[in-house]
C-alpha beads as a LAMMPS data file, in Angstrom:
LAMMPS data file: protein, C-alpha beads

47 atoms
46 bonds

1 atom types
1 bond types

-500.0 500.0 xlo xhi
-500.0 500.0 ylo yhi
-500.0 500.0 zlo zhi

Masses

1 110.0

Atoms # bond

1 1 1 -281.647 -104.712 -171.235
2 1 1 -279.408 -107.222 -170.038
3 1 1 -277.638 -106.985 -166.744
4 1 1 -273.177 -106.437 -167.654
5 1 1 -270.539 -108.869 -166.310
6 1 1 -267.403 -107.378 -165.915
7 1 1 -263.992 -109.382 -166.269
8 1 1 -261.940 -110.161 -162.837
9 1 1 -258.969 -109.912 -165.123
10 1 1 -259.635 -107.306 -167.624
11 1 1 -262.462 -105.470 -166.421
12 1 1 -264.255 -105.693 -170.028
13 1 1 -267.318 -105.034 -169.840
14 1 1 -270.259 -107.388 -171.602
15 1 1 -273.932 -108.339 -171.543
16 1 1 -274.487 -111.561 -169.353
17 1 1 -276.006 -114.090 -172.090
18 1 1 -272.559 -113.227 -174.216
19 1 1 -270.296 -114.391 -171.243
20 1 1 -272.131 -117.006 -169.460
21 1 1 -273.027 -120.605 -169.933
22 1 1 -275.174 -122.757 -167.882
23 1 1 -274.762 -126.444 -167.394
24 1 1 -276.741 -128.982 -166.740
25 1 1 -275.688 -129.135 -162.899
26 1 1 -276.684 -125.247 -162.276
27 1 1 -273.019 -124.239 -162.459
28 1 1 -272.231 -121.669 -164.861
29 1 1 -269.244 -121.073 -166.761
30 1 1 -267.696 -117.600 -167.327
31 1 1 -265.871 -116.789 -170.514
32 1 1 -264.668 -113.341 -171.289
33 1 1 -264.380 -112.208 -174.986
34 1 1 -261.748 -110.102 -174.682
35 1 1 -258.948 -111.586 -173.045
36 1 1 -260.370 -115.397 -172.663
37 1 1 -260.549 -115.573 -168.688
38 1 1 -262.439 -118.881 -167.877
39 1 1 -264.055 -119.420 -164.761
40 1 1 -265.890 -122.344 -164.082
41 1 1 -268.159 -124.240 -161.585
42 1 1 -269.677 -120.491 -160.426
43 1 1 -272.339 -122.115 -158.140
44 1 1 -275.692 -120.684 -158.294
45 1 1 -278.964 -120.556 -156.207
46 1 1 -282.138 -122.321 -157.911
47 1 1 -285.436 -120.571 -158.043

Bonds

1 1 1 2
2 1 2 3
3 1 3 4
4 1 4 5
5 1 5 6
6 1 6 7
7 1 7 8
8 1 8 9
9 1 9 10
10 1 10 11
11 1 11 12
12 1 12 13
13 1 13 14
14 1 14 15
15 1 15 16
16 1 16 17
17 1 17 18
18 1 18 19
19 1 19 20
20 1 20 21
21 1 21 22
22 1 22 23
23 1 23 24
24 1 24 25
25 1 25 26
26 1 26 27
27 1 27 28
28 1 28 29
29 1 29 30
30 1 30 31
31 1 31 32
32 1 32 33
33 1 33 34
34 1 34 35
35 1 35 36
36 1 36 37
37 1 37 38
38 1 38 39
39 1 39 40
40 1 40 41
41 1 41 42
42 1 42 43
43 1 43 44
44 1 44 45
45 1 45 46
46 1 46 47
C-alpha cells in the first residue's frame, strides 16, 4: 500500500506515485488529478 497525498487546495485524496514526479535534481513535482494544483521544486532529503 502506498502512502496518500492529499491536495492543499482540494483536499483530494490520492496514492503518492499518481501525484508525484521526481526530477533529476531531487525536487519533486506535485500534480493533483482532480483540480490540477501544481506545486513544484518540493525539496527533498537524499538517502
Amino acid at each position: 500500500m502506498l502512502p496518500i497525498v492529499i491536495c492543499p487546495d482540494c483536499g483530494q485524496q490520492a496514492e503518492m506515485d499518481q501525484v508525484l514526479t521526481a526530477q533529476s535534481n531531487q525536487n519533486v513535482i506535485y500534480i493533483c488529478p482532480s483540480c490540477s494544483c501544481v506545486i513544484r521544486n518540493i525539496e527533498t532529503n537524499k538517502g
